[in-house]
C-alpha positions in Angstrom: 27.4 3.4 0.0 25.1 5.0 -2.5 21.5 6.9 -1.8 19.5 3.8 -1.5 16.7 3.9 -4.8 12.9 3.3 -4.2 10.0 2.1 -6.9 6.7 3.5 -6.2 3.4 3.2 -8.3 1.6 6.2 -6.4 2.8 9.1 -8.4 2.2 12.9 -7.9 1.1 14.7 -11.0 2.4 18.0 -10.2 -0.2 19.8 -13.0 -3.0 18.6 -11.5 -1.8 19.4 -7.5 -3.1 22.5 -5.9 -1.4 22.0 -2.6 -4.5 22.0 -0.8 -2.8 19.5 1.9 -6.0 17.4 1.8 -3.4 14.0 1.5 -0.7 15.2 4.6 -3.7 14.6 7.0 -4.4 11.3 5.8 -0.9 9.7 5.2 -0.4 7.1 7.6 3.1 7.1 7.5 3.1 10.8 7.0 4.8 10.4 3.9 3.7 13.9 2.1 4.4 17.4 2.7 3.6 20.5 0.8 6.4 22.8 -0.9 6.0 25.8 -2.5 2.4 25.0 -3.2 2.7 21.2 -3.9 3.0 18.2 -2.4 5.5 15.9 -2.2 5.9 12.5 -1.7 8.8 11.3 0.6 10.2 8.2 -0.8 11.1 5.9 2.1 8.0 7.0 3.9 5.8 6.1 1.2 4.2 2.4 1.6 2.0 2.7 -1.7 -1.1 2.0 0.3 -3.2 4.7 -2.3 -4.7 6.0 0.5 -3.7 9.7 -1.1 -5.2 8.4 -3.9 -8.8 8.1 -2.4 -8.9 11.0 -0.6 -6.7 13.7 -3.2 -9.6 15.6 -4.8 -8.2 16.9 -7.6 -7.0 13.5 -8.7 -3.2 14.8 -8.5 -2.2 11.1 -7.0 -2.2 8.8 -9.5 -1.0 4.6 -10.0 1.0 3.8 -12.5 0.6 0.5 -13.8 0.8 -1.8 -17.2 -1.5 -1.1 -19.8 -2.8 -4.2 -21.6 0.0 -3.0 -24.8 2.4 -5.1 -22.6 0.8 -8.2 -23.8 2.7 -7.8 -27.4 6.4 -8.3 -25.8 5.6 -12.6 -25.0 4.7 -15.0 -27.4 2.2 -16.0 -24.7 0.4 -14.3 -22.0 -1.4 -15.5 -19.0 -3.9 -13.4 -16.7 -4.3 -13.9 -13.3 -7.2 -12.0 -11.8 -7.1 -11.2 -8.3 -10.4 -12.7 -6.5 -11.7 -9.1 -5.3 -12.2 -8.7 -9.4 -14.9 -10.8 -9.4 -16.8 -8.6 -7.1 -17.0 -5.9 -9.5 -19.5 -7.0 -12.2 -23.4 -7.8 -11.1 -25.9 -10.7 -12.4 -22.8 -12.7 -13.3 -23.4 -16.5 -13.0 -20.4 -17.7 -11.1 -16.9 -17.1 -11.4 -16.4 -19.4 -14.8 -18.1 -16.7 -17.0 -15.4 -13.5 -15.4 -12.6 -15.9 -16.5 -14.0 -16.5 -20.0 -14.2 -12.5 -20.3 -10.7 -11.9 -19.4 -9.7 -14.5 -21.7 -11.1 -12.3 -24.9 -8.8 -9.3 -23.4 -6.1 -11.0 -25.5 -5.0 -13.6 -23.2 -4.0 -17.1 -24.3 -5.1 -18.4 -20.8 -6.4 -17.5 -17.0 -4.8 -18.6 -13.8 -6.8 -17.5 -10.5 -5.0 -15.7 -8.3 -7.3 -17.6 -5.1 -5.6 -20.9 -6.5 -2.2 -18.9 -4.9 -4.2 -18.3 -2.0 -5.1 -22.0 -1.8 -1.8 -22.7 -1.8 -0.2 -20.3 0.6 -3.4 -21.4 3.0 -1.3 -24.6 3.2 2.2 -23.1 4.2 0.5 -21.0 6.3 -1.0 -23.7 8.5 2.3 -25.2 8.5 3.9 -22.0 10.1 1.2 -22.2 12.9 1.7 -25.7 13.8 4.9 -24.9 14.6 4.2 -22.1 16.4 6.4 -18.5 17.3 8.0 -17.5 20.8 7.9 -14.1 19.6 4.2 -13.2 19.7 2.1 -13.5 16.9 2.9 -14.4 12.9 2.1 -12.0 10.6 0.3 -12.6 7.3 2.9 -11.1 4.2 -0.2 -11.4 1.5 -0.9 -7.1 1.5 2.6 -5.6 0.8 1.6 -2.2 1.9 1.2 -4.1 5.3 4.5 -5.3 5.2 6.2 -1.9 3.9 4.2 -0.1 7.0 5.4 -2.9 9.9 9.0 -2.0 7.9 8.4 2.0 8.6 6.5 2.5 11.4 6.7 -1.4 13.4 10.7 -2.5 12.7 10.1 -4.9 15.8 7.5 -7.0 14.7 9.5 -7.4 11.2 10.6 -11.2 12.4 6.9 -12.2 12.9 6.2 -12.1 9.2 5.5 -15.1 8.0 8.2 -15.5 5.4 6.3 -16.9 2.1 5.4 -14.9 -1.2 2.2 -13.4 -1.3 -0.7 -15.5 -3.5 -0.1 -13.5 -6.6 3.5 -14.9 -6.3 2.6 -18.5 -5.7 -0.3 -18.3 -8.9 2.5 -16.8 -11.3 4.9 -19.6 -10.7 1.9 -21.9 -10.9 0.5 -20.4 -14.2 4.3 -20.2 -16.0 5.3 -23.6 -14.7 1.9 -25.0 -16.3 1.8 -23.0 -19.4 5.6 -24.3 -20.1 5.0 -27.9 -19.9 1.9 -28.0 -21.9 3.2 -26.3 -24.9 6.9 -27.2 -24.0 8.1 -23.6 -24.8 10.7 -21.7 -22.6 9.7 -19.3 -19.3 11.0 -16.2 -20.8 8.2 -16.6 -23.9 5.3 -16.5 -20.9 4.4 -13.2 -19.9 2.1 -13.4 -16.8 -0.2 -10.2 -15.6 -1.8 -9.8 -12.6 -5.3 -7.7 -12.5 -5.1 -5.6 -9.4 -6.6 -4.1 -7.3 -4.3 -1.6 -5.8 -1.0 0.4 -5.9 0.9 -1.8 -3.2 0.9 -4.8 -6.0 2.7 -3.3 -8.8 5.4 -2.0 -6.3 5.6 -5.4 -5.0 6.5 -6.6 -8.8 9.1 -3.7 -9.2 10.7 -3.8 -5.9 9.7 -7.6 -4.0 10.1 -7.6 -0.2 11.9 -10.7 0.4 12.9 -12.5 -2.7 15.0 -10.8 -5.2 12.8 -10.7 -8.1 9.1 -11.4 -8.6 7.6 -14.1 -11.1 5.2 -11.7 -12.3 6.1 -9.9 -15.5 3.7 -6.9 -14.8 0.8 -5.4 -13.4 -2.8 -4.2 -14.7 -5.0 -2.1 -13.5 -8.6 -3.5 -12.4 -9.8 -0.3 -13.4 -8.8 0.1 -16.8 -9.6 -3.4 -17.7 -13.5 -2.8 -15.9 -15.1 -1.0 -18.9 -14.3 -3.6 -21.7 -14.8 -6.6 -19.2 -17.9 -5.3 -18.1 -19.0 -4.9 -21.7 -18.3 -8.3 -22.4 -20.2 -9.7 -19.5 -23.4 -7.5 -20.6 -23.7 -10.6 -23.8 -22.4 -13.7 -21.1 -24.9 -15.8 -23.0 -22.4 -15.9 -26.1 -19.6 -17.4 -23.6 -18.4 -20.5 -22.5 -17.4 -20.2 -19.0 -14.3 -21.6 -18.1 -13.6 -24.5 -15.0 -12.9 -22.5 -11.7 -10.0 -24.2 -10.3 -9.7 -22.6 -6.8 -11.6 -23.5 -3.6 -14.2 -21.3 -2.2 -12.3 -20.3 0.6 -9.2 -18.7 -1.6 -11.8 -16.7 -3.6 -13.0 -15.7 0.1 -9.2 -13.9 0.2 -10.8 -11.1 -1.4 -12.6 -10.1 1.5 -10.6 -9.2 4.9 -11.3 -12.0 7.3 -11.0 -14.6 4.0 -7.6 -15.4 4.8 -8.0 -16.7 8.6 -10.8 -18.4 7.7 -9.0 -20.4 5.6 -5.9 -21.3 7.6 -7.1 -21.3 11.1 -10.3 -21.1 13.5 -9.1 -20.1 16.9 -6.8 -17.1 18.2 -6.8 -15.3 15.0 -7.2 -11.4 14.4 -8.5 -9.9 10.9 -8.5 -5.7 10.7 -9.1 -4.0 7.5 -8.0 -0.2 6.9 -4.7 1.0 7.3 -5.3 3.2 10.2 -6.8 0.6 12.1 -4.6 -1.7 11.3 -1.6 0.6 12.7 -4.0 0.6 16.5 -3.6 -3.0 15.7 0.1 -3.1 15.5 0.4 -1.2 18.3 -1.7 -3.5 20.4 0.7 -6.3 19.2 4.3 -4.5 20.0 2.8 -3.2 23.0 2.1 -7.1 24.3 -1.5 -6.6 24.9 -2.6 -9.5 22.9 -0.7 -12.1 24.3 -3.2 -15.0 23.3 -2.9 -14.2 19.5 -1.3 -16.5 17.1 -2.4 -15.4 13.9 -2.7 -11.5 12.4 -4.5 -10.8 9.1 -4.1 -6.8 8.2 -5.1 -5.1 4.9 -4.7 -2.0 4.2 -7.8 -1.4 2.0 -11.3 -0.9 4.2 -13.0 -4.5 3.4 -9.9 -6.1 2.0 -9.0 -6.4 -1.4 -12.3 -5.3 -2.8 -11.5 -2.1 -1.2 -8.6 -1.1 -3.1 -8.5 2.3 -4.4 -8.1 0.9 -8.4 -11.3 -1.1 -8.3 -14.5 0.2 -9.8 -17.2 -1.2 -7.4 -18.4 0.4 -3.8 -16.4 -2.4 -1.6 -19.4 -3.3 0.8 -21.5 -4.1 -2.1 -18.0 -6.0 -3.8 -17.8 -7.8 -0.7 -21.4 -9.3 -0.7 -21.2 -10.5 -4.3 -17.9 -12.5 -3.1 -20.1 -13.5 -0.2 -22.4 -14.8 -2.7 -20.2 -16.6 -4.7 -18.1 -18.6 -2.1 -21.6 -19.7 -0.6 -22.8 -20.8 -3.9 -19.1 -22.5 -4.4 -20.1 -23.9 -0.7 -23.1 -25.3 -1.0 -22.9 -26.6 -4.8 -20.4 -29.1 -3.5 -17.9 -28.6 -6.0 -14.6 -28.3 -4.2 -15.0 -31.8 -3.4 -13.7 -32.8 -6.7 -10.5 -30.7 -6.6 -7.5 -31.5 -5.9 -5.0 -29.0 -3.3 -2.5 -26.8 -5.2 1.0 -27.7 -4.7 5.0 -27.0 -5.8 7.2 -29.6 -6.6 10.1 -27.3 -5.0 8.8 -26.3 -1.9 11.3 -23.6 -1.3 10.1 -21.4 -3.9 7.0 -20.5 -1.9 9.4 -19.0 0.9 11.3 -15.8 1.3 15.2 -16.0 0.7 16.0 -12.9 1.9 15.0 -11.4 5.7 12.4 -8.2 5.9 14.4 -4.9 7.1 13.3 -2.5 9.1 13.0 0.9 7.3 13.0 3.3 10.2 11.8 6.5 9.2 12.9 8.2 12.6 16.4 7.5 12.0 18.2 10.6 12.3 21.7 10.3 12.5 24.5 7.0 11.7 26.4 8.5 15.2 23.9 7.3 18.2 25.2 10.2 20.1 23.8 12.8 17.0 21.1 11.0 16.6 20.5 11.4 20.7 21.0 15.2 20.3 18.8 15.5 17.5 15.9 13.6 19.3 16.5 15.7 22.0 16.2 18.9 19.9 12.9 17.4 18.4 11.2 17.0 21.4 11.9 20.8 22.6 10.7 22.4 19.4 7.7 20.6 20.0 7.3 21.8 23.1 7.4 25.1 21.4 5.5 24.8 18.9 1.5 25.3 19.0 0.7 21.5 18.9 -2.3 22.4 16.7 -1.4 20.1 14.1 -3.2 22.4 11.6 -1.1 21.6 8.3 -0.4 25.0 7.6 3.3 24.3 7.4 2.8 21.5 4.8 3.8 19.7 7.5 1.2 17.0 8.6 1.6 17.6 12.3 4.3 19.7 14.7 6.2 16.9 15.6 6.8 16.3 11.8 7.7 19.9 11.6 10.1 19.6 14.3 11.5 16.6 12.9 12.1 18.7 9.4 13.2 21.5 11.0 16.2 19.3 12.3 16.9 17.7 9.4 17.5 20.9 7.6 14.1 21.5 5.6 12.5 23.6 7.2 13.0 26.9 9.5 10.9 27.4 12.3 9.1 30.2 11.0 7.4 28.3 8.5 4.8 27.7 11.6 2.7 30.4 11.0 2.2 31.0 14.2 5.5 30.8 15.6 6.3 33.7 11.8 3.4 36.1 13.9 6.0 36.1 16.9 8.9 36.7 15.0 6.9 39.8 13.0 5.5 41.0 16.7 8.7 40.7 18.4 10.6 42.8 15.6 8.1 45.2 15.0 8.4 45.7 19.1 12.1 46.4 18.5 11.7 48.6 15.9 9.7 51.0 18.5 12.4 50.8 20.7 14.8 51.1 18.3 13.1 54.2 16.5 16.0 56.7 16.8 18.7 54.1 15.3 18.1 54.7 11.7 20.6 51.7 10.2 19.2 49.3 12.7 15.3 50.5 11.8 16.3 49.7 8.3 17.8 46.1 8.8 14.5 45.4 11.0 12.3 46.3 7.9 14.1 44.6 5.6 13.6 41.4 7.8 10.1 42.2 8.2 9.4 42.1 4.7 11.3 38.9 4.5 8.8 37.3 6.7 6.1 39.1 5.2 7.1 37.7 1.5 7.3 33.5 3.7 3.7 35.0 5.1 2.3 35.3 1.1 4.5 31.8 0.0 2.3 29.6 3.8 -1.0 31.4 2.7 -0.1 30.4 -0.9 0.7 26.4 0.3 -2.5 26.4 2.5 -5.2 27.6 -0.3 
């Protein structure tokens, strides 16, 4: 079987990266370490939450996504704007206005992502009426959610609710609608969804559950926020367009948006990867026995939190507050009708979620057992610091590389200062054995040359 290939959209631009080990602290599937002065992302640790993206301070981490030049290869070209966009823009009207600026980005229409949302609301509820022996159902709408219970959670894999994500359900939606209004075939559509995050456009490249996406790329909310923005600053000279979705899928944008939409009672909603992961733990642990229903976003806030949107989240999050109150009280989801497929099955998952241990260390259980084993006494060895000094974002990672054949055990610096004292000790006692004096010094300026190459990765 060949080396098993991954997509990723969080990419390390190695010009910009001073290898100040700034992202290995705050990886939270420790998915970075830092060689010879830069970091490196470990493929099937990485979940694309962005969250090295936030916090890099050199901007070395970047998303790679479609630029709006994509457009040219269909004849036609829908948007579909995830509902956290709308909370970027202030003194906007309602929602109609944001659709009617996308539209003069070059798009021949606009399908709301919260319509998906609608629509997945409904399977969702369907999945909870019929219940799960095996703890709690999972919500598959963040993919970075559903990559980390893969890595870190393989247990909990079979309480994912097996359906495609909103942005899924809007695309076949907005192609299936497009098509039989201008009669033209699927391939001619291209459909783009305006994102807010990293986890989105690996979703696209690499789908978790289906075999391919409907999607036919992925633009960044931030690049299209300047020229939108501009737009909106003259919204007297548009025409806003009908909002088709229902207050409570533009309310997806927002973490706690989806539970309030498919259930009142016995629910859980946690925003923020890391607390998210306390969450999980709570879950596979069996400390939450009463729960039926798990929302978890990676992005602090939800959606409006992601680390390619423009706007400070809180402040994104009231404005979609605003708006689904407005939507609310105005009264007009009374005259829409609910989303729906004519083939049901294309709303659900046709292959099963793996677990992607990341611990796996050996295909022979009784290797694998040794190896473990040899872990946990390094770590017992080592200083338990967890000071990053290695590149390494704790000991027990270090450990863990050490026995996979990456790293020596001297690249601790602490555990190098032994080495240097114990062989400068044996070079005293060693004093009148010149060809023995000589090998020692050699060593020692060995270690003092991996001394210069830690201080080097640590700067």
């Amino acid at each position: 079987m060949g080396e098993q290939t991954y997509f990723h959209s969080v990419r390390l631009n190695k010009d910009k990266c001073t290898g100040c080990t700034n992202c290995i602290k705050h990886c939270p599937t420790e998915a970075i370490r830092v060689r010879n002065g830069k970091a490196r992302i470990i493929n099937e640790r990485c979940i694309d939450c962005g969250e090295c993206v936030r916090v890099c301070p050199h901007h070395a981490k970047e998303v790679v996504t479609d630029s709006l030049a994509a457009l040219s290869a269909y004849k036609y070209n829908i948007a579909l704007p995830a509902p956290s966009l709308y909370g970027q823009f202030k003194n906007v009207k309602n929602i109609g206005y944001i659709l009617a600026a996308i539209k003069e980005l070059g798009f021949d229409d606009v399908f709301e992502t919260s319509v998906g949302a609608d629509l997945v609301s409904l399977y969702i509820r369907r999945e909870l009426r019929k219940g799960n022996k095996n703890g709690p159902l999972i919500s598959s709408a963040c993919p970075a959610i559903v990559r980390l219970i893969q890595v870190r959670f393989p247990e909990l894999t079979d309480n994912i609710i097996p359906l495609r994500p909103p942005f899924e359900a809007a695309a076949m939606m907005a192609r299936e609608r497009w098509r039989r209004s201008h009669a033209c075939a699927p391939e001619e559509i291209g459909v783009f969804f305006i994102s807010p995050c990293a986890a989105k456009m690996t979703s696209v490249n690499a789908p978790i559950g289906n075999a391919r996406s409907h999607l036919s790329g992925v633009i960044s909310m931030m690049d299209v926020y300047g020229k939108l923005a501009a737009i909106l600053s003259h919204q007297e000279k548009l025409t806003p367009l009908p909002v088709r979705s229902f207050a409570k899928g533009v309310g997806w944008a927002r973490s706690g948006g989806e539970c309030a939409s498919v259930t009142d009672k016995d629910y859980l909603a946690v925003d923020g990867v890391f607390n998210v992961i306390r969450a999980l733990e709570e879950i596979e642990n069996g400390h939450l026995p009463e729960l039926r229903f798990f929302e978890g976003q990676a992005c602090v806030g939800g959606c409006v939190g992601g680390p390619i949107t423009f706007e400070n989240p809180y402040v994104a999050r009231m404005r979609i507050d605003r708006f689904v109150e407005r939507m609310t009280e105005s009264g007009e989801d009374d005259h829409k009708s609910e989303p729906h497929l004519d083939d049901d099955s294309e709303m659900y998952f046709t292959e099963k979620v793996k677990p992607n241990p990341i611990m796996k260390l050996d295909e022979d259980i009784g290797e694998a057992i040794k190896k473990i084993a040899r872990i946990e006494e390094l770590c017992a060895d080592l200083p338990g610091l967890d000071c990053g000094s290695c590149g390494a974002p704790s000991c027990r990672c270090l450990a863990e590389d050490i026995v996979r054949g990456y790293r020596e055990e001297v690249d601790c610096i602490f555990k190098l200062k032994e080495k240097v004292r114990d062989l400068a000790e044996e070079m005293i006692s060693q004093a009148d054995r010149e060809d023995k004096v000589r090998d020692l010094a050699e060593e020692m300026m060995s270690l003092a040359d991996r001394m210069d190459v830690n201080k080097e990765e640590t700067k």
